[in-house]
TORSE-85858 format. One record per residue (C-alpha): x, y, z. Coordinates in steps of 0.25 Angstrom, whole numbers, padded with zeros to 4 digits, always signed. Last residue first. Layout:
BEGIN
XYZ
...
This chain:
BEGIN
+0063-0129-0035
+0060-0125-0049
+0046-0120-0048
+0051-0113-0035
+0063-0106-0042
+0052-0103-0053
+0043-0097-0045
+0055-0088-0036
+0060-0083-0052
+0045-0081-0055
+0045-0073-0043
+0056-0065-0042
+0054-0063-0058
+0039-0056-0053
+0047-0047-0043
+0056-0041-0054
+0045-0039-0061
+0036-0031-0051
+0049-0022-0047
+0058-0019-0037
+0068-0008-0040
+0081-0005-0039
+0092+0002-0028
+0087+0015-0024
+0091+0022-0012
+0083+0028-0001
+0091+0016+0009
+0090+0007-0001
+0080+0007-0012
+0072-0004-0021
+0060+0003-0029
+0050-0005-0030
+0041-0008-0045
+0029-0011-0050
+0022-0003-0040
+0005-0004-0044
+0002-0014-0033
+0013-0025-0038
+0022-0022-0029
+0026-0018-0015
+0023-0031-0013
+0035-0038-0017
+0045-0029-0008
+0038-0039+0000
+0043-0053-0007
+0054-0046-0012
+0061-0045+0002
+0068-0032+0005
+0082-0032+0003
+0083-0025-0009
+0074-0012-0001
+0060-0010-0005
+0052+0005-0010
+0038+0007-0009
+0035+0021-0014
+0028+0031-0007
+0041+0037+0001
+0048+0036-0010
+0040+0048-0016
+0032+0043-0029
+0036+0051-0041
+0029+0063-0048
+0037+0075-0044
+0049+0070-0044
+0048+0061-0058
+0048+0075-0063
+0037+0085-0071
+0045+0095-0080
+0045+0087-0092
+0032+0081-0092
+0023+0091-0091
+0018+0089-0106
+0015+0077-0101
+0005+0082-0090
+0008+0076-0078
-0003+0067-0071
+0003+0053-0076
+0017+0057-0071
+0016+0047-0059
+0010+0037-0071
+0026+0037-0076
+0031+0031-0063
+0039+0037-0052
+0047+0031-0040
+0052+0039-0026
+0063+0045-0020
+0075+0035-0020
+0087+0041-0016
+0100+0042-0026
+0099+0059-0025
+0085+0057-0030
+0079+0043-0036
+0064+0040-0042
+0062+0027-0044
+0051+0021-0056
+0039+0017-0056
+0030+0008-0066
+0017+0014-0066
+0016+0019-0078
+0022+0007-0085
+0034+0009-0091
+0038+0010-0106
+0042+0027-0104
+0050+0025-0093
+0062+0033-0096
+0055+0042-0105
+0042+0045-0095
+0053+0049-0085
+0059+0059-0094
+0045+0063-0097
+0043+0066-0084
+0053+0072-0079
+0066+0066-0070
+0069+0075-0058
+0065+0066-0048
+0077+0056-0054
+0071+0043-0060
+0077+0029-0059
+0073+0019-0070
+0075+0004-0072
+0077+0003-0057
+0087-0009-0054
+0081-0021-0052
+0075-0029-0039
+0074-0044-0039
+0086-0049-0027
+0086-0036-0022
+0070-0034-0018
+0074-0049-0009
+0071-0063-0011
+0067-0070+0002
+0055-0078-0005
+0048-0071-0015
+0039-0083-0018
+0034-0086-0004
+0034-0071-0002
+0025-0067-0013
+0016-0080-0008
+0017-0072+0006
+0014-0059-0001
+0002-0065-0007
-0005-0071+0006
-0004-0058+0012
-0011-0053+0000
-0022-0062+0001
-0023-0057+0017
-0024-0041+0012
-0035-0047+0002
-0042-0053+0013
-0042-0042+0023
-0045-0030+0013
-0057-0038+0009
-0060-0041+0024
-0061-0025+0026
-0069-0022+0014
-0079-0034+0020
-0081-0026+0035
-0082-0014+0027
-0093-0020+0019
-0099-0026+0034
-0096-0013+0039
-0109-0008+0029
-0118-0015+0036
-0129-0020+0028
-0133-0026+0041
-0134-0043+0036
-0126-0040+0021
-0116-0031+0026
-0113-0040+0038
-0113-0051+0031
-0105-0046+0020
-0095-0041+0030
-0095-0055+0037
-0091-0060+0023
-0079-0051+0021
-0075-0055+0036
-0075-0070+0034
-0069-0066+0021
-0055-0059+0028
-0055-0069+0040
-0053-0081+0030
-0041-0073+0021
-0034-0068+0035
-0035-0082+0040
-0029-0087+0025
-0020-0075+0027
-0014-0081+0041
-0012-0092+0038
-0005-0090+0024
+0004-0078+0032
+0008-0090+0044
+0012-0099+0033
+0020-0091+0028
+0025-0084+0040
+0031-0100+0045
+0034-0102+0058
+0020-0108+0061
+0017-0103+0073
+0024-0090+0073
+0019-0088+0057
+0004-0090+0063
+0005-0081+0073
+0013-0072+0066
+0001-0073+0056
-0010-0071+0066
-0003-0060+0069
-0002-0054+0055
-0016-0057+0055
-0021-0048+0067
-0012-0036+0061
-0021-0036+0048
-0015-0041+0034
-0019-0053+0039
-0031-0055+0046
-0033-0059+0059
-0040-0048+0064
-0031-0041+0073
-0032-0028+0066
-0047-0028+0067
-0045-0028+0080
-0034-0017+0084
-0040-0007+0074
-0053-0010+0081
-0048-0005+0094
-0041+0005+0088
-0054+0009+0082
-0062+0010+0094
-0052+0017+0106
-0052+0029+0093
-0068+0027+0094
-0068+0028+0109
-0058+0040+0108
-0066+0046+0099
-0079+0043+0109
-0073+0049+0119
-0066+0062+0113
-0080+0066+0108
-0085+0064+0123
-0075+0071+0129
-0067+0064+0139
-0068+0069+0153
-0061+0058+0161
-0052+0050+0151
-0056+0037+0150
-0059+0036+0134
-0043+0038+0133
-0042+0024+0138
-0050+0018+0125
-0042+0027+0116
-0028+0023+0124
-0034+0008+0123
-0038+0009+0106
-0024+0014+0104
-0018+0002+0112
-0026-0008+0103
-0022-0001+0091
-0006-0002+0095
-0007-0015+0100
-0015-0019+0086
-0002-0014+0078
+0008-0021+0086
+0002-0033+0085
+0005-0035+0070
+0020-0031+0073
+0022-0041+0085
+0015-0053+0076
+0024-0049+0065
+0037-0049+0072
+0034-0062+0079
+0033-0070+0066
+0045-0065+0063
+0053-0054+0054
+0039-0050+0047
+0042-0050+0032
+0049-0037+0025
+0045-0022+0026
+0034-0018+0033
+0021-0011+0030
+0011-0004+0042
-0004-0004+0036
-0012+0005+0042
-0029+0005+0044
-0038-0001+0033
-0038+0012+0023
-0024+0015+0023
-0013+0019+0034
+0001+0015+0029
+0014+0013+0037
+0029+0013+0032
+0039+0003+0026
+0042-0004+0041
+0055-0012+0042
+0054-0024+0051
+0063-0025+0062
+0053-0029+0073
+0055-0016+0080
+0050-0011+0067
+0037-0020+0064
+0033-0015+0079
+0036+0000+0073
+0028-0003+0061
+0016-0012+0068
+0012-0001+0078
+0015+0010+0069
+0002+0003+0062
-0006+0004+0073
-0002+0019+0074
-0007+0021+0061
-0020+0015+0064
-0020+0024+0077
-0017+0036+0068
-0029+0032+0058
-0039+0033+0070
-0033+0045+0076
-0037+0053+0063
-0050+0047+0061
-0055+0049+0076
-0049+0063+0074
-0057+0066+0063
-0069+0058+0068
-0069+0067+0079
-0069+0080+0071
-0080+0073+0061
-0089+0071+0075
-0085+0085+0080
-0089+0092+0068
-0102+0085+0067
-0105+0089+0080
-0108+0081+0095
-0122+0078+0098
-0121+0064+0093
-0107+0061+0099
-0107+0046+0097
-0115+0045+0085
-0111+0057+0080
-0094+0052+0082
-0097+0039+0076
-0105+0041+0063
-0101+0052+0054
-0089+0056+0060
-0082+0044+0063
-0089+0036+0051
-0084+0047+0042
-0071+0050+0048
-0067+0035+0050
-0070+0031+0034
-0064+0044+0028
-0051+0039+0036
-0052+0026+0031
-0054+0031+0018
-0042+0039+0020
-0032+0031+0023
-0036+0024+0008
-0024+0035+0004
-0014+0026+0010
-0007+0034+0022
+0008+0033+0026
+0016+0034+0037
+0031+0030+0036
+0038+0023+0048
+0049+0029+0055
+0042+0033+0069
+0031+0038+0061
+0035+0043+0047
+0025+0052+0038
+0013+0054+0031
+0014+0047+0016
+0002+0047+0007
-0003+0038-0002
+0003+0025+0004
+0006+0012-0005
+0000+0000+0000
């Protein structure tokens, strides 16, 4: 998941928001405002119920981000390298670098994430004993106590990609010894849970005409495909093995300077696809990548004065893998829309991942297995 807008580092770790941030956001504010606060403060104004729901809103999306802070720096002091966080439309998703180092690891950085919710919803909860509270401040508090509370439940479903299934799993992989059978375990009970809940939602949907029971099915959709795609990356792994973004990556075909025009990067790359991209170097650092549909906007007659700067991708944007990072999960960075990695060290590029490269990794691992 690629984030549309970048905030900034908390203790290290990059901060960023998807653009579907804002649904969920929308979604709070307009339930907040239109339904809970004027049912519990009826004689209270408008203004004061969307004031409320503002907050609410705004608290709500910092605890999910703290939850996630939760996972990063407990992912940290288990030596794991963290990429950055991302807050989208079904909460936070903290990414990490590389496999979990033990089975141990990845049960301490799934729970860390729930402590940190079940924590919020007990301060919330204990703030409602204050003497003298304000009746507005109460019932926030009550709601905020609410959806940590909740945040910490649903996230315990045992249901990978949820914090409850990566338990389950490093309970499984503990047991068994074995993460792969631990990861096909655990999706296949991810798998069953995800349409016993799709068909709950119908039944609700259908029995009450609620409309939670469509949400309810939104939800389990997202669940099941998120535990298919779990069960992909652990085939992309089997057949990857410990092969390593040096041992397939190339040099770049074609390094731009930000200063490079339009047209003189339309002439270099003139049989490409569009969205075929392409690294951007300053001073020997990488800066970010362009392709030609980046200047799709610009008039052609414009051409000459607009500059690869002033279209590209910042790096900041744009995934980027080291050589020694295994294949198999520098491996799904692509395939959804990025056709190629850049490959850096320390800010500085060295060669480039691309789709093809990674299709002959497999077809040379298939026909090593065939053989063998």
């Amino acid at each position: 998941m690629n984030d549309s807008i970048r905030l900034a580092r908390i203790a290290g770790i990059q901060v960023g928001l998807n653009w579907s941030v804002l649904a969920l956001a929308a979604l709070l504010m307009w339930s907040l405002g239109s339904f809970f606060f004027p049912d519990a403060l009826p004689d209270s104004s408008a203004a004061l119920h969307w004031s409320l729901a503002a907050i609410a809103t705004v608290i709500a999306l910092l605890s999910i981000l703290l939850h996630e802070i939760g996972h990063a720096l407990q992912a940290r002091r288990d030596g794991m390298r963290i990429d950055g966080i991302t807050l989208w439309m079904f909460g936070g998703v903290a990414r990490f670098r590389g496999n979990f180092p033990s089975a141990g690891a990845e049960f301490r950085i799934a729970i860390a994430g729930p402590l940190v919710s079940v924590a919020l919803a007990a301060a919330f909860s204990g703030g409602l004993a204050l003497p003298g509270l304000p009746e507005a401040a109460r019932d926030l508090l009550f709601w905020l106590a609410y959806i940590n509370a909740a945040l910490f439940l649903f996230n315990l479903l045992p249901a990978l990609p949820l914090d409850g299934g990566r338990i389950l799993r490093a309970i499984l992989w503990q047991t068994t010894g074995d993460f792969n059978r631990g990861t096909t375990i655990a999706a296949k009970i991810a798998k069953g849970f995800a349409w016993a809940l799709i068909a709950f939602g119908v039944v609700i949907f259908i029995r009450f005409g609620a409309l939670s029971g469509i949400w309810l099915v939104f939800i389990a959709w997202f669940l099941l495909q998120a535990a298919r795609a779990e069960a992909r990356a652990l085939v992309g792994r089997d057949a990857l093995g410990d092969l390593r973004v040096r041992d397939v990556m190339t040099r770049a075909e074609a390094v731009f300077d930000p200063s490079t025009s339009a047209s003189a990067f339309v002439d270099r790359t003139v049989f490409s696809a569009p969205s075929a991209s392409y690294p951007v170097v300053s001073a020997g650092r990488l800066v970010g990548v362009v392709s030609s549909a980046a200047f799709a906007e610009a008039p052609r007659d414009s051409w000459a004065e607009v500059t690869v700067g002033e279209v590209m991708r910042p790096i900041d944007g744009v995934p980027v893998v080291e050589p020694d990072d295994l294949l198999a999960d520098a491996a799904s960075q692509l395939g959804r829309g990025i056709d190629r990695l850049p490959v850096a060290v320390d800010g500085a590029l060295v060669g480039v991942l691309t789709v093809g490269a990674l299709a002959r990794a497999l077809g040379v691992r298939a026909r090593e297995a065939a053989a063998g």
